[in-house]
N, C-alpha and C positions, 0 to 999 in steps of 0.2 A: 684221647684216651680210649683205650679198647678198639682202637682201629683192627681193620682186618691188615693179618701178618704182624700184630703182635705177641705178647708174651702169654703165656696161659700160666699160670701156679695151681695146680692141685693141692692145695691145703685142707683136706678133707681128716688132716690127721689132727686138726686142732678141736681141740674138745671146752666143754663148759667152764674148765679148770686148768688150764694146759699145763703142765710139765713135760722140763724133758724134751722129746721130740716136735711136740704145739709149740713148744717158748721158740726152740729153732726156727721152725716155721715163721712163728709171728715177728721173730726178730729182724730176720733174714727180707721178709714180706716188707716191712715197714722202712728196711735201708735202703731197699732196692727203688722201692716207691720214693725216696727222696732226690736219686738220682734218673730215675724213668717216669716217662708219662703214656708208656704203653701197656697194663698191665691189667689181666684181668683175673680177677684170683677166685678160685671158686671154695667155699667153705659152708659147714654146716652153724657155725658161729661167728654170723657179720660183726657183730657186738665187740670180738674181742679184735677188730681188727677197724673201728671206728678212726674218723679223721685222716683216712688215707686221698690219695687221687687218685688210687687207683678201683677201678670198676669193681666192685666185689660182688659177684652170684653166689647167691643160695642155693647148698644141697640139702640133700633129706638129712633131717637129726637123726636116721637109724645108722649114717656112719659113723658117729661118734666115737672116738676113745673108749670113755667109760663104759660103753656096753661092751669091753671085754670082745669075747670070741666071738658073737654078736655083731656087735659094731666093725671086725676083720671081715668078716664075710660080706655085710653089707657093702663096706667099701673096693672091696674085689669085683661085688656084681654092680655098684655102681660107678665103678670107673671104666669096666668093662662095655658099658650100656651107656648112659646118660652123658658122663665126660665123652669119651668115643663120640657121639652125636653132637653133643656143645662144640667140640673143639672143630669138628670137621664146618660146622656152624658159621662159627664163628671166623673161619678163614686161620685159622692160629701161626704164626711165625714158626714159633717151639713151644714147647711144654715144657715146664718145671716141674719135676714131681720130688716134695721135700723128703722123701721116704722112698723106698724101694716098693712102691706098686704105681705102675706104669697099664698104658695101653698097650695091649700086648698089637703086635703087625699093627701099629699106626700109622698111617702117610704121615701124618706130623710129626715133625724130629723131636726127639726127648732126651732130655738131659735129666738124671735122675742119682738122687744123693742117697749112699750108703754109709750110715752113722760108723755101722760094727758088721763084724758078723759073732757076734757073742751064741746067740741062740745055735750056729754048725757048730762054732771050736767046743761050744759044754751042752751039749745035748740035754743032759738029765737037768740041768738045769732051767730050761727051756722044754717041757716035753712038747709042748703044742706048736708053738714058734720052731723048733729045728724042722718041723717039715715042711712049714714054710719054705724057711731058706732053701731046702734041698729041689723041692718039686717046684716050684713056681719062681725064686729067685733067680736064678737062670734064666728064664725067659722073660722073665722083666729089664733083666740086663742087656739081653740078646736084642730087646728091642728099642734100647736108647742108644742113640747115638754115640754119645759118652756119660760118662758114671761118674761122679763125685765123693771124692775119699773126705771126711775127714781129717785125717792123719797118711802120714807116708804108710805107716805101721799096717794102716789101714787098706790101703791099697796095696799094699803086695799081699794082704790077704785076698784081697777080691781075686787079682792074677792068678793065686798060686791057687784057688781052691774052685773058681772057677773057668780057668785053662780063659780070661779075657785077655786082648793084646794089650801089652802097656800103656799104646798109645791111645787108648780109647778112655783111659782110667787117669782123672789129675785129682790133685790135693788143692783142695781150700780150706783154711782153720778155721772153725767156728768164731765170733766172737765172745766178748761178755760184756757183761750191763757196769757201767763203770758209775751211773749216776747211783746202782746202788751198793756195789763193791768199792769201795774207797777207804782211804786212810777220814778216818771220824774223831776228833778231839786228839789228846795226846798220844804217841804211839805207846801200846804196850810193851812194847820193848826196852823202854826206860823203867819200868816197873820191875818188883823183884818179884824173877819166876817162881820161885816155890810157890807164892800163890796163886798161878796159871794151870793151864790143865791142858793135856796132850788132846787132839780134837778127829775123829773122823767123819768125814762126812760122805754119804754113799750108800745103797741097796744093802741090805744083808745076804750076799749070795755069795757061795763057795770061792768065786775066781775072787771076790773083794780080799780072799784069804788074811780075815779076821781075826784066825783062830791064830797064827803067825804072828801077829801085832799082839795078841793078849800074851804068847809064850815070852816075847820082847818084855813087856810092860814087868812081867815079874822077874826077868834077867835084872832089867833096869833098876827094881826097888831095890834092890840091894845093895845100890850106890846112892840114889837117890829117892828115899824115902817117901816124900811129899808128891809124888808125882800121882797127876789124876788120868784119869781118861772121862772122856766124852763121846759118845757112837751115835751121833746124829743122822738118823734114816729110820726105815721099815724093808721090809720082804720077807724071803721064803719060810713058811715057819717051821720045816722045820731044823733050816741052819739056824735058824734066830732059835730056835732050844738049844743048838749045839753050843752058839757062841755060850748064851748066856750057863751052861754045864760047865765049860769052860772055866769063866769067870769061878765058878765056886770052886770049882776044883782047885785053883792055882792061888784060892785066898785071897782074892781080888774083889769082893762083894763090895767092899767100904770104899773102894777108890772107881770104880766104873760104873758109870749111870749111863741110863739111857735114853734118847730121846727121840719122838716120831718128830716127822715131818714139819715145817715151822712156815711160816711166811719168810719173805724175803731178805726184810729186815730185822727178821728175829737171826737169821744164819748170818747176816752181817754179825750183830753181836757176838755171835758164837766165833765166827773169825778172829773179830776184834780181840776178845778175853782171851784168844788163845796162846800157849805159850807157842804152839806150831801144829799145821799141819799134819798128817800122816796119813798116804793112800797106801798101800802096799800092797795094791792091784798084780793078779798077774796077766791081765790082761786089760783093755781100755780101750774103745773106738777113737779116745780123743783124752776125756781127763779136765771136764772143767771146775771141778773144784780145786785143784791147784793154780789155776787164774785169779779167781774168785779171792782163792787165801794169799795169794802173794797182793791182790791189792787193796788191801785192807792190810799190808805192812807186815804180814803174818809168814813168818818162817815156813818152809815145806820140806816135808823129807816124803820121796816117793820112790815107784821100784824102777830099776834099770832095765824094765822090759817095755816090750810094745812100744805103743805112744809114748810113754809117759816120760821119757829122754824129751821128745819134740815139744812138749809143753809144758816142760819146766826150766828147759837149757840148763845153762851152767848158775841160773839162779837157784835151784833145787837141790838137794842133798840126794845123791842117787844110791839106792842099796841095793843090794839082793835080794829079793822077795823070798824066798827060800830059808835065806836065812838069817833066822832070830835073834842072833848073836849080834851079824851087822847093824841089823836094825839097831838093835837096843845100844849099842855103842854111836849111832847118830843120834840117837834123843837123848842120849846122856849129853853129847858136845853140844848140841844147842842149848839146854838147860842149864850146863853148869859155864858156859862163855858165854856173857853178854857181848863181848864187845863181837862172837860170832855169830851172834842173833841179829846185831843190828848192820853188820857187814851182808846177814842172807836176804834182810829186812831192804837195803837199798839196794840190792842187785835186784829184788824181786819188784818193785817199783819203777825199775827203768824197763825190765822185760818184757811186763804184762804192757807198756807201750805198745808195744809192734801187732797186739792183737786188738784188732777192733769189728763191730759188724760194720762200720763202711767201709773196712778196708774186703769185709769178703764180700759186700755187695758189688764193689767194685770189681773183683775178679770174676765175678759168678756173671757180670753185667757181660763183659767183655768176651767172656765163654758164651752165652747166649748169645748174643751178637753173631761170635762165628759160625755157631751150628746152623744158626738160621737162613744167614747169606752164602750160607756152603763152603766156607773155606777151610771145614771140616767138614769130609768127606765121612761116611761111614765104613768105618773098617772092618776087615772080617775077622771072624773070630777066629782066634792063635788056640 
């Protein structure tokens, strides 16, 4: 373990409390360690990565997530310095770096994952983050070997905006936690919907286009009455005034509640109860809560952009993001046809099969492998 010409992992993105990006990491971390015994992973929280084989070193806690814009800068100057040193150190194979911040001009070959690019395509959205992406992304890219998409979606984004060759850019789909996504007691889909409630789950930020699902929601009551919502997340406040202006506008106070942030098992619940899904994203680096709600038995209607075709196939209900109308005529056919609830209910059970995190520790294994023995070459930039 930790031989010289092994793997390196920059996990420095995992924080006290991980979401999101840390869970990635630590998911990712832990498959990889079941089928590798060369790995050395370096983090500011050994704790959350306990009972591995693999070597795990300690960084400084000023990288940390939570400290925000803080904790970015800290991890720039110390991957730039300290990683840089360790790795060359250390004899490294390749680098893993779970996030887009790389050694910039490293002799060590790096292979480095790109969730999104959310923070270029919505700027205002992102004001601190887009210049990231612009000024420094680039050259973290320029200096891994090859780049890891999430999503195919995903990767023609990387190609088309920052002029990379194809061939340097693959797709591997994240997995999900299936020990705590699952089908739990009776399915609700033998239950009668009116007393279910439509569910979203996700940031409150403009591309989640929110405001679109609520226009839906009151098309919808017109047919079906009893129909609830649920908005399980947090973010920007002030789209989260727009949604919630919204809501009052459209006479929807008494059926929309909302909820922050939950444990893991409390969003299983919220799956379970639901009558279905609803992302209606118009944009997604990946889209794993449509995993998540298809395996707990839960119906999904999401948009026909981006990702969110590749992670939900033909188990998903695909709309138009754009438009309300479509929408609100998908959540009326799952609502008022059981027997097509429990037809989207078992396609969605056999789909979320083909995604697992050993199935991408396995590809991400064998991507390592060839960066490091050379049989990927470094390509030039297109």
């Amino acid at each position: 373990m930790g031989q010289r010409g092994g793997v390196g992992i920059n996990a420095s993105i995992i924080g006290d409390n991980p979401t999101g990006l840390g869970l990635y990491a630590i998911n990712l971390i832990r498959s990889l360690d079941a089928i590798r015994d060369d790995l050395r992973v370096y983090t500011s929280c050994p704790d959350t990565l306990g009972g591995l084989r693999a070597r795990v070193l300690s960084a400084t806690k000023l990288v940390r997530p939570e400290r925000r814009l803080r904790g970015h800068l800290s991890r720039l100057i110390w991957v730039q310095t300290a990683l840089r040193l360790r790795a060359r150190r250390a004899g490294m194979g390749v680098l893993l770096n779970t996030v887009p911040e790389a050694i910039l001009g490293s002799p060590v070959p790096q292979v480095t994952v790109v969730h999104d690019l959310l923070p270029l395509l919505f700027p205002a959205e992102y004001p601190r983050q887009q210049y990231y992406f612009r000024s420094l992304v680039p050259r973290v890219l320029e200096s891994s070997r090859i780049i890891v998409a999430d999503s195919g979606s995903t990767r023609l984004d990387i190609i088309q905006s920052y002029g990379i060759a194809p061939e340097r850019v693959r797709v591997i789909y994240p997995g999900y936690d299936p020990d705590t996504y699952r089908v739990n007691g009776t399915p609700h889909a033998t239950s009668p919907c009116g007393d279910g409630y439509v569910l979203y789950v996700g940031n409150l930020l403009p591309h989640k286009n929110l405001l679109s699902l609520l226009d839906a929601l009151a098309i919808l009551r017109r047919r079906h009455r009893g129909t609830r919502l649920i908005i399980r997340g947090e973010g920007q406040a002030m789209y989260a005034r727009a949604v919630r202006e919204r809501v009052e506008t459209l006479g929807l106070s008494d059926v929309v509640s909302f909820q922050g942030y939950a444990g893991k098992r409390a969003l299983r619940d919220l799956y379970a109860g639901a009558a279905c899904l609803v992302l209606p994203s118009l944009r997604e680096g990946f889209g794993l809560p449509v995993l998540e709600a298809m395996a707990c038995g839960t119906p999904v209607i999401t948009s026909s952009s981006s990702s969110l075709p590749e992670v939900g196939g033909d188990a998903a209900i695909l709309v138009d993001p754009y438009d309300a109308i479509d929408l609100s005529d998908a959540m009326y056919r799952v609502l008022a046809d059981a027997n097509f609830r429990e037809e989207l209910r078992q396609r969605g059970l056999k789909w979320v099969g083909g995604f697992s995190w050993r199935r991408t520790a396995e590809q991400m294994s064998r991507l390592l492998d060839d960066v490091r023995s050379g049989r990927i070459d470094q390509v030039p930039r297109g």
